[in-house]
Structures are given as C-alpha cells and as structure tokens.
Residue, then its C-alpha position, 0 to 999 in steps of 0.5 A: x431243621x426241625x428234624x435235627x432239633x427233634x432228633x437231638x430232643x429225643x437223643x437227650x430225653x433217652x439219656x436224661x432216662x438213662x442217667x435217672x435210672x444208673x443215678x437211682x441205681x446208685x442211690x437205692x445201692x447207697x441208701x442214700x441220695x445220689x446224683x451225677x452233677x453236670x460237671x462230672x458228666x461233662x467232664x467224663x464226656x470231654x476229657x480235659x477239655x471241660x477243665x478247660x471251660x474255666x479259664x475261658x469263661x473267666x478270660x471272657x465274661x465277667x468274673x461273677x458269671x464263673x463263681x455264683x452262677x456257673x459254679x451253681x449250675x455245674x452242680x445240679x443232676x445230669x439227668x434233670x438238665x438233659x431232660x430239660x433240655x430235651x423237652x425244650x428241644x423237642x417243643x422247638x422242633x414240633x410242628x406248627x399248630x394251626x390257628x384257631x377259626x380256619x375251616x378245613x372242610x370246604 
C-alpha cells in the first residue's frame, strides 16, 4: 500500500511541476499572472464528466457545501493542489521512523 500511495505522491508532484512551468510560461508570455484553476484542469481531464460534479454535490450534501466552499476550492491553481497533495501522499507513504531510545547495536 505504500508503494501506491508513493507512486501516486510522486506521479502528482512531477505534474504539479509540470503545470507550475506551462503556468509560468504562460504567465511571463502575458505579462501578467496566470494560472490553470482546478475546475479547467479537471475539466479538461474528464470531459463532461467534471460538469457533472454539481448536480451531485448539490443533490447529496448540503447546498452550502457547492456555492462557498467548493466554488472556492475550484479556483485555486492546479499546480499548487497537486503539489499538496502530493507532498501528502508522499509523507503518508514513507516509511515508518523508528523510536527514540532503541539500541540498535548489540
């Protein structure tokens, strides 16, 4: 299991670094700051299936969890989510460190 979660770690740092490099691009290009939101890129990934994500969440949970909190969250860079996590993934799948006070030499 923490081999997948590692991998899957590793998979979403190299594209969180890959979208902050195509996003600083496209920033120094326009001479002005831009970036991919969550929403295109899951958008762009899914097709129509991420316009889907709003009738659900609306029909399942309550209407406040789609218009402040997910609306928000469907705006911040790309890159920055999947370096998160990634970095969270990476640090779940680490090894475990071994206590303070063991003797290893005999």
């Amino acid at each position: 299991m923490r081999f997948l979660l590692r991998l899957l770690g590793y998979l979403l740092v190299a594209a969180g670094f890959v979208s902050l490099v195509i996003d600083g691009a496209r920033s120094i290009a326009n001479s002005s700051l831009r970036y991919t939101p969550v929403d295109l890129a899951v958008t762009t990934l899914s097709g129509a299936r991420g316009e889907a994500l709003r009738p659900v969440v609306e029909r399942h949970l309550p209407g406040w969890v789609w218009d402040p909190v997910l609306t928000t969250l469907l705006l911040v860079p790309a890159s920055l989510v999947a370096l998160l996590l990634g970095f969270l993934l990476l640090r779940l799948g680490a090894p475990p460190e071994p206590g303070i006070g063991i003797v290893t030499r005999r």
